[in-house]
C-alpha positions as CSV (number, residue, x, y, z in Angstrom):
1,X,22.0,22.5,-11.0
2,X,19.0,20.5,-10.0
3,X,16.4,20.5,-7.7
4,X,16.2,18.7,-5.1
5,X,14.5,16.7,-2.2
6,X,14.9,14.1,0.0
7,X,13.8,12.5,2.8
8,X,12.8,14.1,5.6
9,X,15.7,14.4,8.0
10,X,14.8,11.1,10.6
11,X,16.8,9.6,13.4
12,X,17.9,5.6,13.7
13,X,17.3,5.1,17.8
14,X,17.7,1.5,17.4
15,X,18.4,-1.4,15.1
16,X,17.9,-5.4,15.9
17,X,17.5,-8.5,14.1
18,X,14.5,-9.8,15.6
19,X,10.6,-8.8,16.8
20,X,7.6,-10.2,17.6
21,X,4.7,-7.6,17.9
22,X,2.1,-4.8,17.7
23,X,4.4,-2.0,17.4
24,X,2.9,0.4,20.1
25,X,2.0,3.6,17.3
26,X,-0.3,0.8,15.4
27,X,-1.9,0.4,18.6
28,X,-1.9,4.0,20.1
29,X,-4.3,4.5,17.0
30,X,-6.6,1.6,17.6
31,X,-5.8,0.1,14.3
32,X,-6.2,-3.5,15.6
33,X,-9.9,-2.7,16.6
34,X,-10.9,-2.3,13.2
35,X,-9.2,-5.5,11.8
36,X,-12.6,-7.5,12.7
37,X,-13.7,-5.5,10.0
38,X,-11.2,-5.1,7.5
39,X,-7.3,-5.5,7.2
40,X,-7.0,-3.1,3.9
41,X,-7.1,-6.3,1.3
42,X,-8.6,-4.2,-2.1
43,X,-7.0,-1.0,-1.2
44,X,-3.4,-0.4,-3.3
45,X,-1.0,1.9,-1.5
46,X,1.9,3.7,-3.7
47,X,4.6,4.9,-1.6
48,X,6.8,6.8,-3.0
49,X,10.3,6.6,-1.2
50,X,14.0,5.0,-1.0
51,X,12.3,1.4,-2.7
52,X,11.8,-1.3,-0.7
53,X,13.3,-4.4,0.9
54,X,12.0,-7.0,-1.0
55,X,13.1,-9.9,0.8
56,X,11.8,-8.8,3.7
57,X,10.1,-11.6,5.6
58,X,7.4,-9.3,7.3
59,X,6.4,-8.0,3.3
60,X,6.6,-10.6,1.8
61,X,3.1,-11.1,-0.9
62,X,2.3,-7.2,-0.3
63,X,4.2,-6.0,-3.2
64,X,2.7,-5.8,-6.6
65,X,4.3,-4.0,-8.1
66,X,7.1,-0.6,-8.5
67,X,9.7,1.4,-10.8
68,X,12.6,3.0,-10.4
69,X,12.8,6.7,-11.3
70,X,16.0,7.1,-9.5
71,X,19.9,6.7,-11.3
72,X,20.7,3.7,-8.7
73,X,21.2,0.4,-10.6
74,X,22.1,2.4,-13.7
75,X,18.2,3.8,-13.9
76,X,17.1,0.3,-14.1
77,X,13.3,0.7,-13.8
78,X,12.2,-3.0,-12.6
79,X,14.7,-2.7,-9.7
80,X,13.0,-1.5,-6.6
81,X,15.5,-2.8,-4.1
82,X,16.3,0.0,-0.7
83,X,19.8,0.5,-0.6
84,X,18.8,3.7,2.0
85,X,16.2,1.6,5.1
86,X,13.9,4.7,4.7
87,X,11.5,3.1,2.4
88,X,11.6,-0.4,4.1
89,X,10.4,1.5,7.5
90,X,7.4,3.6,6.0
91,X,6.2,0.0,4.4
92,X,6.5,-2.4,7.2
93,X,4.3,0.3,9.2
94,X,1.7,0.2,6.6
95,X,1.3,-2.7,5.9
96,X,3.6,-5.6,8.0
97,X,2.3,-9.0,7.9
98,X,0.3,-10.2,10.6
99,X,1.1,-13.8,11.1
100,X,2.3,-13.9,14.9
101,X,6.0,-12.9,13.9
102,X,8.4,-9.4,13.5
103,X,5.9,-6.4,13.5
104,X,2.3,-5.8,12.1
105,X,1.5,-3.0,10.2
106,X,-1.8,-0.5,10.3
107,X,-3.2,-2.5,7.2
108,X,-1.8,-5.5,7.1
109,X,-3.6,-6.8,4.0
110,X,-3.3,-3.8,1.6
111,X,-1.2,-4.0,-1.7
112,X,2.0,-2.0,-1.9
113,X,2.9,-0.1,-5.3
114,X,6.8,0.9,-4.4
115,X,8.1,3.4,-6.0
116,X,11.7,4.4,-5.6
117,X,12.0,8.3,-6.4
118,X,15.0,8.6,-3.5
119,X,18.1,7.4,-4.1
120,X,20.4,5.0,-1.8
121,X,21.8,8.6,-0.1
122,X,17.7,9.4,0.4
123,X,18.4,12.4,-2.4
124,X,16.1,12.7,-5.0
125,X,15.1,15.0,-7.7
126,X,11.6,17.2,-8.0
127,X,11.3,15.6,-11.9
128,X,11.6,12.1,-10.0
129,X,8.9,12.5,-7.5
130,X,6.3,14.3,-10.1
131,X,7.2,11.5,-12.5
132,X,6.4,8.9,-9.8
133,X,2.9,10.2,-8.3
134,X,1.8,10.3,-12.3
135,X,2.6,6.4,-12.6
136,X,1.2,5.9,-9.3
137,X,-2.1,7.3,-10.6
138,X,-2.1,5.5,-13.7
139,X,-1.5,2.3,-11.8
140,X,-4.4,3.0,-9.9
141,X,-3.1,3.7,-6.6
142,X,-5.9,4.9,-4.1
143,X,-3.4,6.5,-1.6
144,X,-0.1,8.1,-2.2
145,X,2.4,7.8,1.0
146,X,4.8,10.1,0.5
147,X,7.5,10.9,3.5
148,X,9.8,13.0,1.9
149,X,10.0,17.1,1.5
150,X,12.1,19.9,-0.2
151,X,12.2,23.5,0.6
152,X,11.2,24.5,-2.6
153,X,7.6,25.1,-4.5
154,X,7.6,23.0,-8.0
155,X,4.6,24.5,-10.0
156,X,5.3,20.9,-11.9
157,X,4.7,19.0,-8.6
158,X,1.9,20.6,-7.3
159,X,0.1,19.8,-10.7
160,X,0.5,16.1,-10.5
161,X,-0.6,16.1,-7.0
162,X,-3.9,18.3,-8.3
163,X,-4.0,15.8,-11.2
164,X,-3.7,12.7,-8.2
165,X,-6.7,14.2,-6.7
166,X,-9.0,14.9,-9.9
167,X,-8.6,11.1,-10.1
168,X,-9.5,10.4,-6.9
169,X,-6.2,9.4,-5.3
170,X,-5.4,10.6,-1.4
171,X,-1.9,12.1,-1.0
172,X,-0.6,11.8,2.3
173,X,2.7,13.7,3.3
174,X,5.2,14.3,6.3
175,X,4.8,17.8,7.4
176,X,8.2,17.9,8.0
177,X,10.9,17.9,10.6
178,X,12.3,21.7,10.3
179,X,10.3,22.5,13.9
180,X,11.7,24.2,16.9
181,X,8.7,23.3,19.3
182,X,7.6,27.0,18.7
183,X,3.6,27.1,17.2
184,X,4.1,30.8,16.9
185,X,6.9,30.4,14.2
186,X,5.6,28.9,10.6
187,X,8.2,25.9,9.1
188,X,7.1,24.9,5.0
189,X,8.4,21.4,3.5
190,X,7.0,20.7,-0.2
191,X,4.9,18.9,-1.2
192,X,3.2,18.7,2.9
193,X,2.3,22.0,3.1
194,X,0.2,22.1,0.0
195,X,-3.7,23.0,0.5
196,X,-4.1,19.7,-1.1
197,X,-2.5,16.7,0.4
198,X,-3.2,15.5,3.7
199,X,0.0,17.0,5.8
200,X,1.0,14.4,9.1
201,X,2.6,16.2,12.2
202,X,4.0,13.9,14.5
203,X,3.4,13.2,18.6
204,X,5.8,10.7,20.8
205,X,5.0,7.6,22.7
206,X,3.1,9.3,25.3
207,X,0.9,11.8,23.3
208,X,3.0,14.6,23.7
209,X,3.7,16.8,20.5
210,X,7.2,15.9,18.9
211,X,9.8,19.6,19.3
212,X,10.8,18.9,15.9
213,X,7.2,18.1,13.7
214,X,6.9,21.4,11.6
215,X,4.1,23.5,12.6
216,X,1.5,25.4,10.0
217,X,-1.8,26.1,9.1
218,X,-1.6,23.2,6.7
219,X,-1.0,20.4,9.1
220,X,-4.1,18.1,9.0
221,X,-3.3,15.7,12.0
222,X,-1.0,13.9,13.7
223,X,0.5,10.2,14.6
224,X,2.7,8.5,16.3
225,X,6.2,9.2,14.7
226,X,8.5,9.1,18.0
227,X,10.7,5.6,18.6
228,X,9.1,3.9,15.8
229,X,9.4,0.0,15.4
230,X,9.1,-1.2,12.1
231,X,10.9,-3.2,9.1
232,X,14.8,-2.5,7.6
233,X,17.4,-3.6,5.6
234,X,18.2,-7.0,5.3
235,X,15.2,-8.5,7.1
236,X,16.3,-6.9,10.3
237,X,13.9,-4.1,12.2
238,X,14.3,-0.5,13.4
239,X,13.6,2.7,15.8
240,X,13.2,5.6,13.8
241,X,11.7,9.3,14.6
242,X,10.3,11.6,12.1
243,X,7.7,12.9,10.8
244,X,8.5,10.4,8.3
245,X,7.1,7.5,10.4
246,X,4.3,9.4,11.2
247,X,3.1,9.5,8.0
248,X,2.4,5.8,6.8
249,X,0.4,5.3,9.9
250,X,-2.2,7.4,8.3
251,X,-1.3,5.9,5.2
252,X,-2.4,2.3,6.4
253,X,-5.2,3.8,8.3
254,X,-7.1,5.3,5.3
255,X,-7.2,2.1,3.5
256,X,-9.1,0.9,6.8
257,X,-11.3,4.0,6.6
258,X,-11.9,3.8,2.9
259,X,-12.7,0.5,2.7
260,X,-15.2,0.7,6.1
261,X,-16.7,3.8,4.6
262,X,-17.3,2.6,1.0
263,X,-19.3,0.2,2.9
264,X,-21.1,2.0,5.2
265,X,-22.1,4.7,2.5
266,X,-22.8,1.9,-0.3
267,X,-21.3,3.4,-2.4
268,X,-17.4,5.0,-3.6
269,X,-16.9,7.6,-1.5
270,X,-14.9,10.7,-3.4
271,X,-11.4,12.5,-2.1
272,X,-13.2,15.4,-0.1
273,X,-15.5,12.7,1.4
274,X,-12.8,10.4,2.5
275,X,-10.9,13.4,3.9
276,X,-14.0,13.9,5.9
277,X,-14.5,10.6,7.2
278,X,-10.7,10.9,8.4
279,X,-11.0,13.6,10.6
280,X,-13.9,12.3,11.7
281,X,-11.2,9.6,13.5
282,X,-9.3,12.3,15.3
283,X,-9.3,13.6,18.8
284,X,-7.7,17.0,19.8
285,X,-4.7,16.7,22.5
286,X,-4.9,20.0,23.6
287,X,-1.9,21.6,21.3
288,X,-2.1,24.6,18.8
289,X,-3.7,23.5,15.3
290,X,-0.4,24.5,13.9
291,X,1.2,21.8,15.9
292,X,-1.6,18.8,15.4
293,X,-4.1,19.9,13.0
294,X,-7.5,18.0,13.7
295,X,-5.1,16.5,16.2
296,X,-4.7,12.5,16.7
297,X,-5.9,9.7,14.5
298,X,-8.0,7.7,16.2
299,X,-10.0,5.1,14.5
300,X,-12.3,4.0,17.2
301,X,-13.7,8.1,17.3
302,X,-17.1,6.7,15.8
303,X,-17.7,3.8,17.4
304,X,-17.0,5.5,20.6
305,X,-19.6,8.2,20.0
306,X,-21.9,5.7,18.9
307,X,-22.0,4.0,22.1
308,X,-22.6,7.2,24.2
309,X,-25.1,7.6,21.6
310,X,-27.3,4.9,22.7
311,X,-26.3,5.4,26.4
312,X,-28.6,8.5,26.2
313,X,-31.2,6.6,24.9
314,X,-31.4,3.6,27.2
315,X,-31.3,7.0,29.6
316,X,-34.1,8.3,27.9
317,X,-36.3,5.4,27.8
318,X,-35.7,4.9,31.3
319,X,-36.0,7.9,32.8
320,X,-33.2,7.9,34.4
């Protein structure tokens, strides 16, 4: 018998044909204030999922390129398509056009490397998913987005994520949806509770921690991942809640970072520093680190701290 994963368990709150703006988790984590600077063009994003909607209005020129590891479409490995709506979600939140119709996503610029490694049921296999992080690293992805889990540790997996980061690749992963609200009880998905990817809880509308975000020592932060709004099948749009849509808002945020840190440092910034520069762009909310991590992303940490910054010095200077 094989192994096997999937995505994370999610719920559909709502489906409609039409939409026209900022979903409100794009905004809860300030991503709009940093699209002065940069909207992720550069930055290539794999995401490794149920494929993608390619005809999707809201996605349309963000797709370079994908494979198929998966046995839908008799293993054909140029067809990408999303059979499932999973995959279609987690990319509209990333990276959604932004040209005054349907939704925007956190980056709305960046380039999209889909790779399907769930099936149309959202089943997959642990040979699919380590076969598709390697070709996303030999494509040259800089971040992996992967919101999917199994309850099982895959020596095999945890190596190509280890191999990801040796080449300077992020790996971002839902922590998982196996939570019962208790911090004091310990719930593991693979690959998002490994030391080495960057593992998203999730928190609702309202900043509240969601009862079913899995709680660990491994969880690094958290996003909004509670009555998402974001692309689906057949160029409609969706609700979903999950740790799952939690997950590609931090996605589409580290393009941001990475680009505006590269920058600022002159220079490429390595895995540990970018990781750095990420939690940097987090406030706690007051929940047990097991619940939020760092706790929430929030891009405008630095720019915020800047400003009180000088307020202390005009203070100084003055007297006052």
């Amino acid at each position: 018998m094989k192994r096997g994963v999937c995505v994370i368990p999610y719920q559909v709150v709502n489906e409609v044909d039409t939409a026209n703006e900022v979903p409100q988790g794009v905004e809860i984590i300030k991503a709009p204030e940093l699209w002065s600077k940069t909207k992720g063009e550069g930055i290539k994003i794999a995401i490794l999922d149920t494929g993608v909607d390619t005809d999707h209005p809201d996605l349309q020129g963000r797709i370079v390129g994908g494979r198929n590891f998966t046995t839908d479409d008799s293993s054909n490995p140029e067809i990408f398509e999303d059979y499932n709506g999973h995959g279609t979600h987690v990319a509209g939140t990333i990276a959604a056009l932004d040209d005054g119709k349907g939704v925007v996503g956190v980056a709305p610029e960046v380039s999209l490397l889909i790779i399907k490694v769930l099936d149309k049921n959202g089943s997959g296999q642990y040979e699919w998913i380590t076969d598709g992080i390697n070709y996303a690293v030999e494509q040259k992805a800089d971040i992996i987005s992967m919101s999917l889990g199994g309850p099982e540790d895959v020596p095999e997996l945890h190596q190509a994520i280890q191999n990801a980061l040796k080449n300077n690749v992020l790996v971002i992963c839902a922590a998982g949806n196996e939570g019962d609200g208790d911090d004091k009880t310990d719930e593991f998905s693979y690959p998002g509770c490994y030391n080495e990817v960057i593992s998203i809880g999730a928190i609702d509308l309202e900043r509240n921690s969601s009862p079913f975000t899995n709680s660990n020592n491994e969880v690094d932060l958290v996003a909004p991942g509670e009555k998402i709004l974001s692309t689906y099948l057949n160029g409609k749009y969706a609700t979903l809640s999950g740790t799952s849509m939690a997950t590609p808002h931090v996605s589409g945020a580290m393009a941001l970072i990475k680009l505006i840190a590269n920058n600022n440092f002159g220079r490429d910034l390595t895995e540990p520093e970018l990781y750095a520069q990420l939690i940097k762009r987090t406030i706690p909310l007051g929940n047990s680190p097991k619940l939020e991590g760092n706790g929430l992303l929030y891009l405008t940490v630095p720019d915020h701290l800047a400003e009180l910054v000088d307020e202390k010095i005009l203070k100084k200077i003055m007297n006052i």
